[in-house]
MARTISE-906099 format. One line per field, with one value per residue (C-alpha): z, y negated, x; residue number from 1. Coordinates in nm, 2 decimals, padded with zeros to 4 digits. Example, Ala and Ser with C-alpha at 12.3 -4.5 7.8 and 13.67 -1.06 7.14 Angstrom:
BEGIN
z = 00.78,00.71 .
y = 00.45,00.11 .
x = 01.23,01.37 .
pos = 1,2 .
//
This chain:
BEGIN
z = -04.14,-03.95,-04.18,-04.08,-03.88,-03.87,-04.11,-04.07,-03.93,-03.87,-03.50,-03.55,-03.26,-03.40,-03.13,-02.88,-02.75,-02.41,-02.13,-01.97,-01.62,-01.41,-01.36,-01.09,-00.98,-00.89,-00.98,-00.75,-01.00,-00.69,-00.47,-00.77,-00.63,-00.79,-00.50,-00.63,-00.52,-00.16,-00.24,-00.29,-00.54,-00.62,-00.97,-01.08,-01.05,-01.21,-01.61,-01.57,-01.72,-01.90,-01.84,-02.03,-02.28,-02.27,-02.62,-02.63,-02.71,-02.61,-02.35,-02.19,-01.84,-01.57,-01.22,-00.92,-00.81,-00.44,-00.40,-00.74,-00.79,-01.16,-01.33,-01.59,-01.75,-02.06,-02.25,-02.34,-02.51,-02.37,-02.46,-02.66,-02.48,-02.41,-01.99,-01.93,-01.58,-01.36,-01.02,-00.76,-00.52,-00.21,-00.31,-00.59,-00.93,-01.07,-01.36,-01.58,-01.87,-02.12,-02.42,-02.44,-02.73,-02.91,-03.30,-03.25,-03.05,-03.37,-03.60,-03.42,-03.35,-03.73,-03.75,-03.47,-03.49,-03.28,-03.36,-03.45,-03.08,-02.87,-02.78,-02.43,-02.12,-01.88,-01.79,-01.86,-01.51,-01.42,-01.65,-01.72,-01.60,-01.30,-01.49,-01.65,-01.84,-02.13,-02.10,-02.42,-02.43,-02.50,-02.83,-02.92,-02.94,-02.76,-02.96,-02.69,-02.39,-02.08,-01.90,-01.51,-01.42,-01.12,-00.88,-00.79,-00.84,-00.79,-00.82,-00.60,-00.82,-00.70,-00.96,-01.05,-01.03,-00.80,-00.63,-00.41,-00.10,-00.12,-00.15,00.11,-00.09,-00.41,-00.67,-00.94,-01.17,-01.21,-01.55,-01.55,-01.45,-01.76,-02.01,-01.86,-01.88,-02.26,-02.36,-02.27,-02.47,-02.77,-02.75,-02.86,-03.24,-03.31,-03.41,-03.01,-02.92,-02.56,-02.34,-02.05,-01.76,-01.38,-01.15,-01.30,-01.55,-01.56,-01.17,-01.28,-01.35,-01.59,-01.78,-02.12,-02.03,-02.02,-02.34,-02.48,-02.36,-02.52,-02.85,-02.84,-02.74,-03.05,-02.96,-03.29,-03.13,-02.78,-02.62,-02.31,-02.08,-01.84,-01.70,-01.91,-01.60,-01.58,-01.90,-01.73,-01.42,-01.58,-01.79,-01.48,-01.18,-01.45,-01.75,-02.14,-02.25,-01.97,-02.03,-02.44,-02.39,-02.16,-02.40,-02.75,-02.49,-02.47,-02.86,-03.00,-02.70,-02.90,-02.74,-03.07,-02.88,-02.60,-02.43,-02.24,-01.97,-02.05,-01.90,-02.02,-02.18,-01.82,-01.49,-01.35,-01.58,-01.56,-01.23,-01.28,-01.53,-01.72,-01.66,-01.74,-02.07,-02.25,-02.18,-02.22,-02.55,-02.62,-02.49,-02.74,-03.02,-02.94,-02.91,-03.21,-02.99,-03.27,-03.18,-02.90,-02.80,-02.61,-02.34,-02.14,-01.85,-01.96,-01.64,-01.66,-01.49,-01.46,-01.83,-02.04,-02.16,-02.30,-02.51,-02.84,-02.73,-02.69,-02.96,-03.10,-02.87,-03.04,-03.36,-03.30,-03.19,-03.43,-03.52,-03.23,-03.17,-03.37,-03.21,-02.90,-02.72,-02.52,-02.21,-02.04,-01.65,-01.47,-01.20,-00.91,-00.54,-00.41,-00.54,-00.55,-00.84,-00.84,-00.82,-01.14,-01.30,-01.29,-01.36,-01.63,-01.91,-02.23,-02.53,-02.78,-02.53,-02.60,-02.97,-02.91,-02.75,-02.99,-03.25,-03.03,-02.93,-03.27,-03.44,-03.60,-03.81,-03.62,-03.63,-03.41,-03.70,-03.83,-03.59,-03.61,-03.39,-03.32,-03.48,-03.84,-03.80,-03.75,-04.12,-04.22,-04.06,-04.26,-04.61,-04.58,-04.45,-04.74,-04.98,-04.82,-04.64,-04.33,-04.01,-03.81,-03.57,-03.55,-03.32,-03.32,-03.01,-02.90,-03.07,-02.74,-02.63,-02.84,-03.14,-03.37,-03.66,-03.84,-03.91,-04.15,-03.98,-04.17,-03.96,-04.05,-04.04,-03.67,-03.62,-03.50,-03.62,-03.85,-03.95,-03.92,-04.23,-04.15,-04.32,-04.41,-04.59,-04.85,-04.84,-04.86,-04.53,-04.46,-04.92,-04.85,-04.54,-04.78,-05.05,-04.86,-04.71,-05.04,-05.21,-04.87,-04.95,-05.36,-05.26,-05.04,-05.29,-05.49,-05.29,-05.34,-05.71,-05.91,-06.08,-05.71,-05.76,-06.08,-05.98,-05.68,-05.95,-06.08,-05.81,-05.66,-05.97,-05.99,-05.63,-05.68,-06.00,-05.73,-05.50,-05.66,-05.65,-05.27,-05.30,-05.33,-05.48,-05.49,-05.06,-05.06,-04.84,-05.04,-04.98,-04.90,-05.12,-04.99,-05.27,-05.28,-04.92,-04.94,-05.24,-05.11,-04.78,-05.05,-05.31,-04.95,-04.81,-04.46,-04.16,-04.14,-04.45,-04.22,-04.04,-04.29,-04.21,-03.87,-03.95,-04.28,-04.00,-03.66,-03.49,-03.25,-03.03,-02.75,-02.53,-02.23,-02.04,-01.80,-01.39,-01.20,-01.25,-01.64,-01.68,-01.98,-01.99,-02.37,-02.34,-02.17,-02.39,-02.70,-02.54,-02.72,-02.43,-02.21,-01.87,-01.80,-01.53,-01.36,-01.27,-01.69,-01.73,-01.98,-01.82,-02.01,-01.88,-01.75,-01.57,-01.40,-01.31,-01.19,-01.06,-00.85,-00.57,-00.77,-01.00,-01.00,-00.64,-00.61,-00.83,-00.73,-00.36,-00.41,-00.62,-00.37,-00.21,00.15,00.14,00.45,00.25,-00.05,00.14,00.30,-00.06,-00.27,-00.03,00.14,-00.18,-00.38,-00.23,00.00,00.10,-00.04,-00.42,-00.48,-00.68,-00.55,-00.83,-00.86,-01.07,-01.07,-01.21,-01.45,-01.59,-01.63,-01.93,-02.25,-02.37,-02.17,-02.30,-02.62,-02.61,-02.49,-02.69,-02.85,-02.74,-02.36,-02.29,-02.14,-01.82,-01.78,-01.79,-01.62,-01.49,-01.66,-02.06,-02.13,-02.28 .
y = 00.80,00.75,00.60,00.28,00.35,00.01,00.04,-00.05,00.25,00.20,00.33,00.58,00.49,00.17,-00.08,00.19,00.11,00.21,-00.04,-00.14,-00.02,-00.19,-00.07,00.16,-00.01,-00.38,-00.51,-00.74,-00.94,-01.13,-00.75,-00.57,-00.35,-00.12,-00.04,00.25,00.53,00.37,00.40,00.11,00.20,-00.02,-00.06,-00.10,-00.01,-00.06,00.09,00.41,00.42,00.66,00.89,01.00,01.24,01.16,01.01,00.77,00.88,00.66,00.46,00.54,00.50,00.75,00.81,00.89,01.27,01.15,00.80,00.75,00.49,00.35,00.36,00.26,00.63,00.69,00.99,01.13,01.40,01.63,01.98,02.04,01.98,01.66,01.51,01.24,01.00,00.79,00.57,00.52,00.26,00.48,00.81,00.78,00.94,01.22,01.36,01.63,01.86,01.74,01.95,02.22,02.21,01.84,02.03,02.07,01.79,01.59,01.85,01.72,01.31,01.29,01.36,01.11,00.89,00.66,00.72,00.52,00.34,00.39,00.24,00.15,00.28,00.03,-00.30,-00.34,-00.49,-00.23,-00.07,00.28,00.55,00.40,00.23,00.58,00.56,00.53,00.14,-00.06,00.05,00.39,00.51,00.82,00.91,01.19,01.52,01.78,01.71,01.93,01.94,02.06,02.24,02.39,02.40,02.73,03.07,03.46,03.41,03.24,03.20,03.04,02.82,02.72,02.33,02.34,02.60,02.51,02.73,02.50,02.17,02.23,02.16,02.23,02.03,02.05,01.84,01.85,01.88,01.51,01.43,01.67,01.45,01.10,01.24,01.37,01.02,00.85,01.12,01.01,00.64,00.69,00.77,01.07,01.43,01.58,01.88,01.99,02.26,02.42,02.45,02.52,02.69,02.96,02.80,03.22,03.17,02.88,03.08,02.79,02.81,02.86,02.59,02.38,02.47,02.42,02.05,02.01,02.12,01.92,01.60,01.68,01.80,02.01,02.27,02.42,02.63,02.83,02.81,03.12,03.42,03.66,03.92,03.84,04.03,04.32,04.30,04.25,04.59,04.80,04.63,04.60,04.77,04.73,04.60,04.33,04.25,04.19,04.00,03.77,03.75,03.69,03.40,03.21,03.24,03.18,02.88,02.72,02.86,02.88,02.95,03.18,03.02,03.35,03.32,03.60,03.59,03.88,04.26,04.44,04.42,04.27,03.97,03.94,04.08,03.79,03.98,04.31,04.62,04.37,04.23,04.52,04.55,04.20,04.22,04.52,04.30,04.01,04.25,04.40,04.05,03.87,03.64,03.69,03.36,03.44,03.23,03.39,03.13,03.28,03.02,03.07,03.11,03.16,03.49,03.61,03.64,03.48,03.86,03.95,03.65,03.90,04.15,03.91,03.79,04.17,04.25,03.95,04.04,04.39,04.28,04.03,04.09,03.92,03.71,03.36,03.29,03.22,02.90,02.93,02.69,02.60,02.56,02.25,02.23,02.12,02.04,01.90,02.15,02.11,02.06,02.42,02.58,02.29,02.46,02.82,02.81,02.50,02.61,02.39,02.42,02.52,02.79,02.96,02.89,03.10,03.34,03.42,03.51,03.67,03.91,03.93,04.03,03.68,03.75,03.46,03.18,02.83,02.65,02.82,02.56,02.21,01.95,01.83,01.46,01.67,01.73,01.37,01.32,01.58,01.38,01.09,01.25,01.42,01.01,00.86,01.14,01.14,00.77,00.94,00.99,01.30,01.40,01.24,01.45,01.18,01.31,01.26,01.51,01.67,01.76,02.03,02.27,02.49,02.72,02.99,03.37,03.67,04.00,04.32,04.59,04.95,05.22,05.26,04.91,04.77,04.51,04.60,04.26,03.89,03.64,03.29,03.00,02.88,03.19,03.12,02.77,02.50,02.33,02.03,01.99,01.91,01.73,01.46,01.49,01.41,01.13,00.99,01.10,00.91,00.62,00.65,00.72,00.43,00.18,00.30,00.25,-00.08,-00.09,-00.19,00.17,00.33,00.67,00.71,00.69,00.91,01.17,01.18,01.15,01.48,01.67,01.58,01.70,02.03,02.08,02.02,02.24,02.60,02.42,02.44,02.83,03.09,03.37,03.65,03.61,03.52,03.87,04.00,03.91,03.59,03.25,02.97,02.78,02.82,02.79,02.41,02.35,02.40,02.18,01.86,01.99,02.04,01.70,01.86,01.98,02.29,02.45,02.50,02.72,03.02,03.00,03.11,03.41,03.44,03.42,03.43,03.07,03.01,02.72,02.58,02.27,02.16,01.96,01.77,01.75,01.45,01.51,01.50,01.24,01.06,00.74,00.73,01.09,01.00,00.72,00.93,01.22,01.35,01.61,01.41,01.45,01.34,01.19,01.18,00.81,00.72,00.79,00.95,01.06,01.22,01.58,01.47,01.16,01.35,01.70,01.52,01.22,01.46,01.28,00.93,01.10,01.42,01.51,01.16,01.18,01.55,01.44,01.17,01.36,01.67,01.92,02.00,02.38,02.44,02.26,02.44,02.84,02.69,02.59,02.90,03.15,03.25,03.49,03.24,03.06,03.12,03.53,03.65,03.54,03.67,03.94,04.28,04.49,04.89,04.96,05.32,05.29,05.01,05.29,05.59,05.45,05.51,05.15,05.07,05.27,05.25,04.80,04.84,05.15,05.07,04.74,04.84,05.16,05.45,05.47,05.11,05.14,05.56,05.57,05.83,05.92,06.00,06.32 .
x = 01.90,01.54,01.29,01.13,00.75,00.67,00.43,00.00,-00.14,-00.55,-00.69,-00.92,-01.12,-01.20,-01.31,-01.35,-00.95,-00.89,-01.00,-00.68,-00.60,-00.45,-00.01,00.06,00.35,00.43,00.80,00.96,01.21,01.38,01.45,01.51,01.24,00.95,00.67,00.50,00.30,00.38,00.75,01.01,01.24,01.57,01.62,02.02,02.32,02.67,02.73,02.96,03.33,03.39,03.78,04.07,03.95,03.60,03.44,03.14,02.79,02.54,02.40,02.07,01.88,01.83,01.78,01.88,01.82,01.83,01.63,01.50,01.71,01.68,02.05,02.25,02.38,02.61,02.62,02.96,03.14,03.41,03.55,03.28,03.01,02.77,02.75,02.56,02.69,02.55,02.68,02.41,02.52,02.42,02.49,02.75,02.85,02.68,02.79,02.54,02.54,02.29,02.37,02.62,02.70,02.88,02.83,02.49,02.42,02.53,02.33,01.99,02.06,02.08,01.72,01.63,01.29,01.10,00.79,00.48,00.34,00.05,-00.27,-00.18,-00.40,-00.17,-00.07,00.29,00.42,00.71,01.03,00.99,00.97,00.79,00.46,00.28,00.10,00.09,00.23,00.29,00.64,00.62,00.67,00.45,00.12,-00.04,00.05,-00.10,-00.28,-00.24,-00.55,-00.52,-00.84,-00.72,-00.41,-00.52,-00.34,-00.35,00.05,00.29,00.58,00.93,00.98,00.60,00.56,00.25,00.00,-00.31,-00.15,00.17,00.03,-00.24,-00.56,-00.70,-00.74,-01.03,-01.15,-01.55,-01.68,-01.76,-01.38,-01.27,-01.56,-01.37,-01.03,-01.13,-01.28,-00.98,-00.75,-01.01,-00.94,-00.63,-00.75,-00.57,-00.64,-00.66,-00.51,-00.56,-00.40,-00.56,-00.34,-00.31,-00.25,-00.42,-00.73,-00.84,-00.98,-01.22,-01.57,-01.67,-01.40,-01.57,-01.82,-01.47,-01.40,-01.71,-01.74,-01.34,-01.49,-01.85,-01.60,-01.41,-01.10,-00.96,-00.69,-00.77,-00.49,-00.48,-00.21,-00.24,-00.01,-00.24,-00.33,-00.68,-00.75,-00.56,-00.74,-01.05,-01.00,-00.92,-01.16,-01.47,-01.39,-01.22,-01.54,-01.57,-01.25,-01.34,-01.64,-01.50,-01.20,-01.50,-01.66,-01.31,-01.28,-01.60,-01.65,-01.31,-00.96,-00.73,-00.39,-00.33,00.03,00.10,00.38,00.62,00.96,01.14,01.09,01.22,01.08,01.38,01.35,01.00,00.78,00.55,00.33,00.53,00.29,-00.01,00.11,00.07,-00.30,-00.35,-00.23,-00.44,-00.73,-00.68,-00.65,-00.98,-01.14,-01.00,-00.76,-00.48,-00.28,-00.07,00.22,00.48,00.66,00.96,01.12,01.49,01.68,02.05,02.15,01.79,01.67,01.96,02.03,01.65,01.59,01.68,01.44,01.15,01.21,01.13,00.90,00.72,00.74,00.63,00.34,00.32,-00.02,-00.15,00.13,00.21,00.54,00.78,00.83,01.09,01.17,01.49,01.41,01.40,01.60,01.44,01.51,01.87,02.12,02.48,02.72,02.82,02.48,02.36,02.62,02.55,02.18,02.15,02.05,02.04,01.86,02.24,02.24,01.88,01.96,02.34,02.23,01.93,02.19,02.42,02.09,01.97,02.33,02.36,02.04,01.87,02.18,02.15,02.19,01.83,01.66,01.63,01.49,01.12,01.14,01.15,00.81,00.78,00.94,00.69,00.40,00.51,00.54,00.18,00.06,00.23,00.05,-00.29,-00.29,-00.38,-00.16,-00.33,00.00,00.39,00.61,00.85,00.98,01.39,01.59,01.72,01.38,01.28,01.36,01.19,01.22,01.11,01.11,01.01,01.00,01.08,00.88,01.00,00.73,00.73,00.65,00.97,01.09,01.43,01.53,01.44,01.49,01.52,01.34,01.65,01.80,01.55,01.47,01.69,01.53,01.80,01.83,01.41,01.42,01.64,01.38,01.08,01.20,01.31,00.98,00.79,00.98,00.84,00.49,00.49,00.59,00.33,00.05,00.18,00.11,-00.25,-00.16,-00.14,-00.40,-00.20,00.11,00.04,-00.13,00.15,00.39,00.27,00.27,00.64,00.68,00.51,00.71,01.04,00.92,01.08,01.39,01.46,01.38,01.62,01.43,01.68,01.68,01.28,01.12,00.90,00.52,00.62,00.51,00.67,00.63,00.21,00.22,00.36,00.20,-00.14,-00.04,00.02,-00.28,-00.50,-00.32,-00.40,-00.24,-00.45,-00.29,00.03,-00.18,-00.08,00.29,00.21,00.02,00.32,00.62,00.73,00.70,01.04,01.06,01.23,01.10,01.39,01.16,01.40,01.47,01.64,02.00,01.97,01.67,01.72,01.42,01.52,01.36,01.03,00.96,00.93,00.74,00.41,00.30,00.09,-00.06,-00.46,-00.55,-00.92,-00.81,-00.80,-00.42,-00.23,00.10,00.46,00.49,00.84,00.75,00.45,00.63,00.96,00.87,00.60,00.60,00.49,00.26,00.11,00.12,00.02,-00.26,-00.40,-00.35,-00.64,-00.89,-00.85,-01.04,-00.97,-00.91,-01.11,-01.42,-01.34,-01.37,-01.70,-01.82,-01.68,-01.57,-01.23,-01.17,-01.18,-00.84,-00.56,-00.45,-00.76,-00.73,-00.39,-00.33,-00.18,-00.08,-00.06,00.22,00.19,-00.15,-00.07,00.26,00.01,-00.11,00.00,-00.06,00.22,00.50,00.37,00.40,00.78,00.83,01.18,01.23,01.29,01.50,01.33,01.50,01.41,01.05,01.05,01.39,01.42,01.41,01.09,01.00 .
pos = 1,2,3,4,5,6,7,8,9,10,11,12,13,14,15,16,17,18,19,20,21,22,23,24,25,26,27,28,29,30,31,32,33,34,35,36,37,38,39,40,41,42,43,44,45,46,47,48,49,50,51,52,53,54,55,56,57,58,59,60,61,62,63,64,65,66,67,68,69,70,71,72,73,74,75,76,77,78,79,80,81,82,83,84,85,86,87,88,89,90,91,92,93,94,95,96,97,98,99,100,101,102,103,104,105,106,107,108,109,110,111,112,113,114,115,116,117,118,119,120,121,122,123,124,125,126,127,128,129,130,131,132,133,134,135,136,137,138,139,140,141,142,143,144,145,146,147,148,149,150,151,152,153,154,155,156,157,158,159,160,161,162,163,164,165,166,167,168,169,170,171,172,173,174,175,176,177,178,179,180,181,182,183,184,185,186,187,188,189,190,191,192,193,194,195,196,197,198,199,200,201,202,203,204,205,206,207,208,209,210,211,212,213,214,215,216,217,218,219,220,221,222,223,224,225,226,227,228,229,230,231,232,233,234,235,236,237,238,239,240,241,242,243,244,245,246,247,248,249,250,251,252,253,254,255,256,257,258,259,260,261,262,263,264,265,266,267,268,269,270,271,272,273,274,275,276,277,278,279,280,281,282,283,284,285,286,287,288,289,290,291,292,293,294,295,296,297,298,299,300,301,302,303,304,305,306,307,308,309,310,311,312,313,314,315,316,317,318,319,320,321,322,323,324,325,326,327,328,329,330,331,332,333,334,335,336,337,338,339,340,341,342,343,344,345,346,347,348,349,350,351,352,353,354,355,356,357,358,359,360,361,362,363,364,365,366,367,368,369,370,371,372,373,374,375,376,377,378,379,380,381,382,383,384,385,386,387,388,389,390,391,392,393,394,395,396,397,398,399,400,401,402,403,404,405,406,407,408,409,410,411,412,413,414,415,416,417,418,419,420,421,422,423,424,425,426,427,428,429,430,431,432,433,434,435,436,437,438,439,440,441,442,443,444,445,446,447,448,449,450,451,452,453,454,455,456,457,458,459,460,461,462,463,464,465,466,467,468,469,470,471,472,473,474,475,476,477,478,479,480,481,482,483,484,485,486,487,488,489,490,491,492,493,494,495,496,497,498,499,500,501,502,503,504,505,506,507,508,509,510,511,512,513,514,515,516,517,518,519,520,521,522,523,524,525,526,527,528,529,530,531,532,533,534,535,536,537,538,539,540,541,542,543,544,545,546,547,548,549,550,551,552,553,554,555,556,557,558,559,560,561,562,563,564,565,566,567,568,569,570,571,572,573,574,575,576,577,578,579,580,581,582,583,584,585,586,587,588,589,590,591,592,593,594,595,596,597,598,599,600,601,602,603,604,605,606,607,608,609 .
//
């Protein structure tokens, strides 16, 4: 059962609330008509029946993967699995898996929330999706910010969302666009966490003078969204101790994370960046980077069969990497039923075939959905009266959990533990939100700071109860650990499970044919805009055409003015990258980073000697 967030929550930012902009899109009540972006978009259409042996889920809103068209949809159950179906008037029924897999499905709803509001950057004139952002309806604070510095790349990968060569013009934000875009994120009163994204943020020269202006504007957790090959190129065009320094200016500037593309362990799975990861990685180790997050684009027939080894390729490099976060692709374009179906990839599936590669040590019911955190955020409020982050996101968007790794002397990982082998996780999920519930009522009382003394001595006294110390790895403290997150009262004290344990997450970020607008209005990964905006990652990247083409279109920079500015290497032919794999395998780092992960005739062709 979801606890109640209607409760007083003080803004941070005090009187400085955002200044309201004006909605993107106008309604026309008579038409049934959104104009928006220079599109008219009908909004309606009948409520979907549902068919012999189908079972009621739930009813939500959608839209139409052809015109846009806003729709009834309801979510159903049958053989097993979870569809959600929508009728448009023009272009008919369409019927989606949302969730393959009904038992887990279940599993994750039960740990639903709404989250706590926003301070709204819009006027409210339109129904979602079609009025980002963020409107008065939506229902989560920003959590993580992704900042576009560039639309620029050395790549051209098939399934990126944008490059400067495709869209015909570059798009980049001056440092004054980034401040603005920074100030607004601030407004909202929260603890900000930003991510630096592209395109390719590595190709921007001032990219530490970016980060150093995130950090002077406040902005507590800085990660770094990039494909990692710089820091190989960089080593082999200038030198390893280029490569370092450049690497030491990022991290003392402020970059905490590092959110590495990395696809798969073979080059098969992954040619966007295999023979350069393992220098990268040797890079980061060098420079101190030590928080590396690993992010492999999950496509069905392509990767589906490494997701156990990158799991263990992340863990034996687990002293520079925090964790995996792995992501379902979005499926994008017109594609047929048939085609939907042999490349959709859900999140049950990622967390199946996890245990399946991991000989059932890492099981699907090990994870559980993002909104916990959210019931996590509310038990450290209720002990601290602060409210820093709530990931109150909708249950379907995300998952997480955790791991020990048992490394054997070679450094490979021999077996992974859990979280919840040792710790009762759902046993204190139930507690917390009965003790939330206690310490609310208590700051209530005349006797509150008592009370509350007392309260959380009673809770740390609890705590060895959820532990199963005959399965606790050795080394291992859970019980100080949490202890010193309620003694500390601070998010930062979760910090030490990351560097205690593997970190394994899973974000399906969603395409037209499975939009759910339940979805969008709980999302915490926002979008800024050089226009004042703060955008859901899922309106922005599938509604591209209304948003964030949209949006980069008008702050652009002809690509012809931008060579005469910077240069022709700087964009177009010249600034992608051509490796030389036979000079990227002659190094023993290589081998040595897929050594027993990735068979030998794999990475030679032939067993090496």
């Amino acid at each position: 059962m979801a606890l109640s967030t209607k409760i007083p929550r003080n803004n941070a930012a005090g009187s400085n609330k955002p200044d309201i902009l004006e909605s993107p899109a106008i309604y026309d009540a008579r038409s049934k008509v959104v104009v928006v972006a220079g599109k008219r978009i009908p909004i309606g259409g009948p409520i979907p029946k549902l068919k012999e042996g189908e079972k009621f889920v739930a009813y939500t809103t959608s839209i139409c993967p052809y015109c846009s068209r806003l729709l009834p949809a309801v979510i159903y159950e049958k053989e097993g699995k979870i569809y959600m179906r929508k009728t448009c008037p023009t272009h008919g029924t369409i019927d989606e898996l949302y969730f393959s897999d009904a038992r887990i499905y279940r599993k994750f709803m039960k740990y639903e929330e709404e989250g706590v509001g926003v301070t709204p950057h819009v006027k409210l004139t339109a129904p979602c999706p079609y009025n980002c952002g963020l409107c008065s309806r939506h229902k989560n604070h920003t959590a993580l910010a992704n900042l576009v510095v560039t639309n620029r790349c050395d790549l051209s990968c098939w399934y990126c969302f944008f490059y400067a060569e495709k869209m015909g013009y570059v798009y980049e934000p001056t440092l004054e666009q980034i401040r603005h875009m920074i100030r607004q994120y601030k407004k909202e009163g929260v603890s900000m966490a930003v991510q630096i994204t592209g395109g390719e943020p590595t190709l921007r020269e001032d990219l530490v003078d970016i980060v150093k202006l995130l950090k002077e504007e406040g902005v507590t957790h800085i990660q770094l969204n990039t494909h990692g090959i710089t820091f190989a190129r960089l080593w082999f065009e200038k030198g390893l101790d280029a490569a370092v320094k450049y690497t030491r200016e990022l991290r003392e500037a402020g970059v905490n994370t590092v959110y590495m593309s990395f696809d798969g362990v073979t080059p098969r799975a992954n040619p966007k960046n295999h023979w350069e990861v393992p220098y990268t990685l040797e890079v980061f180790r060098k420079a101190g980077m030590t928080s590396v997050v690993l992010v492999p684009t999950v496509i069905r027939t392509i990767n589906d069969q490494e997701l156990g080894a990158i799991v263990k390729f992340a863990a034996k490099h687990i002293d520079v990497v925090r964790g995996v976060n792995f992501q379902p692709v979005s499926l994008t374009g017109r594609m047929k039923k048939e085609a939907r179906r042999r490349y959709r990839v859900t999140i049950a599936d990622v967390l199946k075939w996890v245990e399946e590669q991991t000989d059932g040590q890492i099981p699907a019911d090990a994870w559980f959905p993002i909104p916990v955190a959210a019931k996590f955020a509310y038990f450290i409020e209720a002990l601290s009266g602060e409210l820093k982050v709530c990931m109150g996101n909708h249950p379907a968007c995300g998952s997480a959990t955790y791991v020990f790794v048992e490394r054997g002397g070679d450094g490979l990982p021999k077996r992974f533990v859990p979280i919840t082998e040792f710790f009762d996780v759902e046993g204190f999920i139930e507690y917390m939100e009965q003790k939330t519930g206690e310490l609310r009522k208590d700051a209530e009382s005349s006797f509150s700071k008592f009370r509350r003394a007392l309260r959380i001595a009673s809770i740390v006294k609890d705590l060895p109860k959820f532990v199963d110390r005959e399965k606790l790895p050795k080394n291992l403290n859970i019980t100080k650990l949490l202890t010193n997150v309620f003694l500390k009262r601070s998010y930062e004290a979760l910090g030490e499970l990351h560097y205690k344990m593997l970190f394994l997450g899973n974000m399906h970020f969603m395409d037209q044919y499975n939009y759910d607008v339940e979805r969008v209005m709980r999302c915490n990964i926002h979008y800024l805009s050089p226009d004042g905006r703060v955008i859901p990652f899922c309106t922005y990247n599938v509604l591209n055409d209304i948003y964030r083409d949209h949006i980069l279109k008008k702050f652009r920079i002809p690509i012809e003015e931008y060579v005469k500015k910077y240069g022709k290497d700087k964009v177009g032919p010249d600034v992608k990258y051509v490796r030389n794999i036979k000079l990227l395998k002659s190094n023993p780092i290589y081998y040595e980073a897929y050594r027993g992960i990735v068979p030998d005739e794999i990475l030679f062709g032939k067993k090496k000697n």
